[in-house]
N, C-alpha and C positions, 0 to 999 in steps of 0.2 A: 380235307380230312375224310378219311374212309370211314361210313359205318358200318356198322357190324353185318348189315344186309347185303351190302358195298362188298367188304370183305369175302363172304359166303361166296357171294356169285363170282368174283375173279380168282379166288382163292379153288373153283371149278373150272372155271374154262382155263386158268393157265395151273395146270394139274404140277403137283411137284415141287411147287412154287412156295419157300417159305413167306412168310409175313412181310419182311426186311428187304428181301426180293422185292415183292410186290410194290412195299412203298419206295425203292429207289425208280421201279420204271415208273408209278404213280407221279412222280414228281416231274415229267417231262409231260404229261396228259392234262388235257383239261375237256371240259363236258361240253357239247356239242348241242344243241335243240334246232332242227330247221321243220320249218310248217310242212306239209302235204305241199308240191309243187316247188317249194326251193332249192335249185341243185344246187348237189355237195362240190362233185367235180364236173369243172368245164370240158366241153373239149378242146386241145390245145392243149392244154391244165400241165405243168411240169413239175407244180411239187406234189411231194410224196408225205401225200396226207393216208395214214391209216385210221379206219374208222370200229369201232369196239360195236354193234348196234344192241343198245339198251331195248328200245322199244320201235317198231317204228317197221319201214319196210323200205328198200331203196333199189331202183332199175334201172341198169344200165343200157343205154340204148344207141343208135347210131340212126342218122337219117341218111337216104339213099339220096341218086341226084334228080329220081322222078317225084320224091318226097316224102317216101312211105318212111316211115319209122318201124324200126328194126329190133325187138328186146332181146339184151342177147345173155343178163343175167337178172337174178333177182336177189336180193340178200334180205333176211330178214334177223329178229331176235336171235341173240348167242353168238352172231358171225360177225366175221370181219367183211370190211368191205374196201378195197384200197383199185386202184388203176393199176391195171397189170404192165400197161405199157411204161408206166412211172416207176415202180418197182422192181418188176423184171428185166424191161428193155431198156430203160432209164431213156427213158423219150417221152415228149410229149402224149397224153391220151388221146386215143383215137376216138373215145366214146363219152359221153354224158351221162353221169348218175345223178340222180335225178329223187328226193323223195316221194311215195305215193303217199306215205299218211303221215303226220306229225312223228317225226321219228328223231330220238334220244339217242346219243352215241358219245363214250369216251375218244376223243381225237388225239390221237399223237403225228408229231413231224416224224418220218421214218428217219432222215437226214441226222433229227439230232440226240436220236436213242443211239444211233448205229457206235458211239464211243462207249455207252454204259455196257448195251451189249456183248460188245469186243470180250470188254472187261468183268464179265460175269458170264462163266460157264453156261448154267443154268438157264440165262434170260437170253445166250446165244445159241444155247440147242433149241429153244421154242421158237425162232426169228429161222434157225434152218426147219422147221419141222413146217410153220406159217408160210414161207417159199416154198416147199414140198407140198402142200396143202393147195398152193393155187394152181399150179403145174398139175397136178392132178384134178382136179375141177377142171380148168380147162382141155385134158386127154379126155376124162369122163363126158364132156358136150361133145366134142367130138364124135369119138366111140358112140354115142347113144344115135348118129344119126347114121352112121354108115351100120349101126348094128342093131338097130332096134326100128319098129315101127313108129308110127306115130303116132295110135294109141296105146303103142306098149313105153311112148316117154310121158304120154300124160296117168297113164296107170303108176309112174315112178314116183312122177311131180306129186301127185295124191298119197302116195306114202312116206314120203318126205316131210310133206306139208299140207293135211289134210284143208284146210282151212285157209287156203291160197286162192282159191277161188271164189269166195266169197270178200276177197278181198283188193284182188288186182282185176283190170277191165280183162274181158274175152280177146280186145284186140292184140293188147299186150301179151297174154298167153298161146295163144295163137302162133304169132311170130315169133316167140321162144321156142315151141314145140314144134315150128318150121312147118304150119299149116296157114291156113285160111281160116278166119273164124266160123265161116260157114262150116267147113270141115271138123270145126273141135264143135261145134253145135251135133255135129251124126255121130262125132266119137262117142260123148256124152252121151247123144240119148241112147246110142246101143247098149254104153255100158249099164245104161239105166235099167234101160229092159231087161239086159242079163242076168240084172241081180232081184228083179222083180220075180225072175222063173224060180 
Protein backbone atom coordinates (compact mmCIF):
# COMPACT_ATOMS: atom_id res chain seq x y z
CA UNK A 1 0.00 0.00 0.00
CA UNK A 2 1.27 3.40 -1.07
CA UNK A 3 1.40 6.38 1.32
CA UNK A 4 0.69 9.63 0.61
CA UNK A 5 4.64 10.34 1.12
CA UNK A 6 4.96 7.06 -1.21
CA UNK A 7 2.85 8.53 -3.71
CA UNK A 8 4.51 12.40 -3.73
CA UNK A 9 7.84 10.95 -4.41
CA UNK A 10 6.99 8.40 -7.36
CA UNK A 11 4.30 10.39 -8.56
CA UNK A 12 7.90 12.93 -9.23
CA UNK A 13 10.33 10.68 -10.51
CA UNK A 14 7.92 8.87 -12.80
CA UNK A 15 6.53 12.55 -14.04
CA UNK A 16 3.12 11.98 -16.19
CA UNK A 17 2.30 9.26 -14.53
CA UNK A 18 -1.29 9.02 -13.28
CA UNK A 19 -2.26 7.28 -9.95
CA UNK A 20 -3.74 3.99 -11.64
CA UNK A 21 -0.47 3.93 -13.47
CA UNK A 22 1.65 4.03 -10.81
CA UNK A 23 -0.32 1.35 -8.75
CA UNK A 24 -0.38 -1.19 -11.78
CA UNK A 25 3.65 -1.06 -11.95
CA UNK A 26 3.54 -0.83 -7.99
CA UNK A 27 2.18 -4.11 -7.93
CA UNK A 28 5.17 -5.94 -9.59
CA UNK A 29 7.76 -3.98 -6.99
CA UNK A 30 8.48 -4.80 -3.60
CA UNK A 31 10.99 -2.81 -1.11
CA UNK A 32 14.41 -3.75 -0.86
CA UNK A 33 16.82 -2.91 2.61
CA UNK A 34 20.55 -4.19 2.31
CA UNK A 35 23.05 -2.99 5.09
CA UNK A 36 26.33 -1.04 4.10
CA UNK A 37 28.53 -3.88 2.46
CA UNK A 38 25.75 -6.26 0.99
CA UNK A 39 25.84 -6.64 -2.61
CA UNK A 40 22.84 -6.05 -4.60
CA UNK A 41 24.18 -7.57 -7.94
CA UNK A 42 26.78 -10.27 -8.35
CA UNK A 43 29.04 -10.56 -10.89
CA UNK A 44 27.86 -13.09 -13.31
CA UNK A 45 24.34 -11.85 -11.92
CA UNK A 46 21.86 -12.54 -15.12
CA UNK A 47 18.61 -11.34 -13.72
CA UNK A 48 17.45 -8.26 -14.48
CA UNK A 49 16.84 -6.64 -11.19
CA UNK A 50 15.90 -2.77 -11.42
CA UNK A 51 16.59 -0.96 -8.36
CA UNK A 52 14.35 2.60 -7.35
CA UNK A 53 17.17 3.90 -4.59
CA UNK A 54 15.10 5.39 -1.61
CA UNK A 55 17.92 6.15 0.59
CA UNK A 56 21.14 4.79 0.64
CA UNK A 57 24.12 4.83 -1.97
CA UNK A 58 25.41 1.79 -4.12
CA UNK A 59 28.99 1.37 -6.31
CA UNK A 60 29.56 -0.50 -8.92
CA UNK A 61 32.86 -1.85 -9.23
CA UNK A 62 35.06 -4.43 -11.07
CA UNK A 63 38.42 -6.04 -9.68
CA UNK A 64 41.47 -6.26 -12.00
CA UNK A 65 43.62 -9.51 -12.16
CA UNK A 66 46.49 -7.55 -10.19
CA UNK A 67 43.52 -6.93 -7.69
CA UNK A 68 43.05 -3.37 -7.49
CA UNK A 69 39.34 -2.61 -7.60
CA UNK A 70 38.02 -0.45 -10.12
CA UNK A 71 34.61 2.07 -9.31
CA UNK A 72 33.23 2.55 -12.38
CA UNK A 73 29.68 4.12 -11.06
CA UNK A 74 27.96 5.52 -8.07
CA UNK A 75 24.18 5.77 -7.68
CA UNK A 76 22.60 7.27 -4.96
CA UNK A 77 19.05 8.88 -3.77
CA UNK A 78 16.19 9.51 -6.67
CA UNK A 79 18.18 6.97 -9.27
CA UNK A 80 17.93 3.90 -10.67
CA UNK A 81 20.45 1.46 -10.30
CA UNK A 82 20.20 -1.79 -12.58
CA UNK A 83 23.37 -3.84 -14.62
CA UNK A 84 23.64 -2.49 -17.79
CA UNK A 85 25.02 -5.74 -19.18
CA UNK A 86 21.63 -7.43 -17.89
CA UNK A 87 19.45 -4.79 -19.39
CA UNK A 88 21.07 -3.61 -22.22
CA UNK A 89 23.38 -6.56 -23.44
CA UNK A 90 21.14 -9.12 -21.91
CA UNK A 91 24.31 -10.95 -20.60
CA UNK A 92 25.50 -11.74 -17.54
CA UNK A 93 27.18 -8.57 -15.27
CA UNK A 94 30.47 -7.83 -15.63
CA UNK A 95 30.55 -5.77 -12.50
CA UNK A 96 29.59 -5.80 -8.68
CA UNK A 97 27.13 -3.40 -6.90
CA UNK A 98 27.71 -3.35 -4.00
CA UNK A 99 26.00 -1.11 -1.09
CA UNK A 100 28.21 1.79 0.85
CA UNK A 101 25.70 2.72 3.43
CA UNK A 102 22.34 0.98 4.49
CA UNK A 103 20.49 1.72 1.40
CA UNK A 104 16.41 1.43 0.89
CA UNK A 105 15.22 0.66 -2.65
CA UNK A 106 11.87 -0.28 -4.57
CA UNK A 107 12.99 -3.56 -6.52
CA UNK A 108 11.25 -4.74 -9.55
CA UNK A 109 12.21 -7.87 -11.98
CA UNK A 110 12.60 -6.05 -15.40
CA UNK A 111 11.67 -9.58 -16.99
CA UNK A 112 8.33 -9.43 -15.54
CA UNK A 113 7.07 -5.60 -16.04
CA UNK A 114 8.18 -5.94 -19.56
CA UNK A 115 4.12 -7.45 -20.32
CA UNK A 116 2.48 -4.46 -18.26
CA UNK A 117 4.83 -2.22 -20.02
CA UNK A 118 4.07 -3.51 -23.53
CA UNK A 119 0.51 -2.84 -22.61
CA UNK A 120 0.54 0.60 -21.25
CA UNK A 121 1.74 3.55 -23.48
CA UNK A 122 2.73 5.68 -20.76
CA UNK A 123 4.66 3.12 -18.46
CA UNK A 124 6.45 2.03 -22.11
CA UNK A 125 7.50 5.50 -22.95
CA UNK A 126 9.31 5.77 -19.31
CA UNK A 127 11.14 2.02 -19.86
CA UNK A 128 12.32 3.79 -23.42
CA UNK A 129 13.20 7.18 -21.85
CA UNK A 130 14.99 4.71 -18.52
CA UNK A 131 17.16 2.71 -21.54
CA UNK A 132 17.91 6.25 -23.23
CA UNK A 133 18.95 7.35 -19.74
CA UNK A 134 21.70 4.70 -19.23
CA UNK A 135 23.05 4.89 -22.79
CA UNK A 136 23.62 8.26 -22.09
CA UNK A 137 25.23 8.06 -18.56
CA UNK A 138 27.32 5.58 -20.02
CA UNK A 139 28.41 8.18 -23.43
CA UNK A 140 28.64 10.92 -20.64
CA UNK A 141 31.64 8.58 -18.46
CA UNK A 142 33.08 8.19 -21.39
CA UNK A 143 33.03 11.73 -23.05
CA UNK A 144 34.20 13.20 -19.55
CA UNK A 145 37.54 11.16 -19.99
CA UNK A 146 38.71 11.83 -23.47
CA UNK A 147 37.08 15.51 -22.86
CA UNK A 148 37.72 16.81 -19.72
CA UNK A 149 40.47 16.80 -17.06
CA UNK A 150 40.58 15.19 -14.08
CA UNK A 151 39.99 17.98 -11.99
CA UNK A 152 37.49 19.26 -14.37
CA UNK A 153 35.43 15.62 -13.57
CA UNK A 154 35.75 15.83 -9.96
CA UNK A 155 34.65 19.83 -10.28
CA UNK A 156 31.39 17.84 -11.99
CA UNK A 157 31.11 15.03 -9.34
CA UNK A 158 30.88 18.19 -6.72
CA UNK A 159 28.07 19.72 -8.58
CA UNK A 160 26.18 16.82 -9.13
CA UNK A 161 26.59 15.62 -5.55
CA UNK A 162 28.08 18.02 -3.31
CA UNK A 163 28.05 15.66 -0.37
CA UNK A 164 29.62 12.55 -2.13
CA UNK A 165 32.61 13.04 -0.52
CA UNK A 166 31.89 12.95 2.71
CA UNK A 167 30.47 10.00 2.09
CA UNK A 168 32.23 7.31 -0.32
CA UNK A 169 36.23 6.44 0.58
CA UNK A 170 38.90 8.70 -1.42
CA UNK A 171 40.02 5.23 -2.85
CA UNK A 172 36.70 4.72 -4.45
CA UNK A 173 36.45 8.13 -5.95
CA UNK A 174 39.74 8.32 -7.11
CA UNK A 175 39.29 5.23 -9.43
CA UNK A 176 35.93 6.70 -10.72
CA UNK A 177 37.67 9.98 -11.68
CA UNK A 178 40.52 7.69 -13.27
CA UNK A 179 43.12 9.18 -10.84
CA UNK A 180 45.15 8.01 -7.88
CA UNK A 181 44.02 9.01 -4.60
CA UNK A 182 47.24 10.74 -4.03
CA UNK A 183 46.22 12.78 -7.03
CA UNK A 184 42.59 13.62 -5.98
CA UNK A 185 44.36 14.64 -2.59
CA UNK A 186 46.35 17.82 -5.01
CA UNK A 187 43.22 18.22 -6.95
CA UNK A 188 41.37 18.95 -3.64
CA UNK A 189 43.73 20.90 -2.03
CA UNK A 190 44.28 23.19 -5.12
CA UNK A 191 40.88 23.64 -5.57
CA UNK A 192 40.84 24.56 -1.90
CA UNK A 193 43.39 27.18 -2.12
CA UNK A 194 41.53 28.52 -5.00
CA UNK A 195 38.66 29.23 -3.39
CA UNK A 196 40.45 30.51 -0.31
CA UNK A 197 41.97 33.43 -2.81
Amino acid sequence: MLTPEDIKFYLGIFKGLSLSDLNELFKMAHSRNLKAGNVYIEQGAASKKLGLIRSGLIRAYCIKENGDDITLMLRWENQFVASHDNIILNQPSRFIYEALEDTSLLEFDYERIQAILDNNPKLSSHRNLFLLRMLAEALERMESFVLYTPEERYLQLMKEKPNIFNRVHNKYLATLLGVTPVSLSRIRKRIAQTHKR
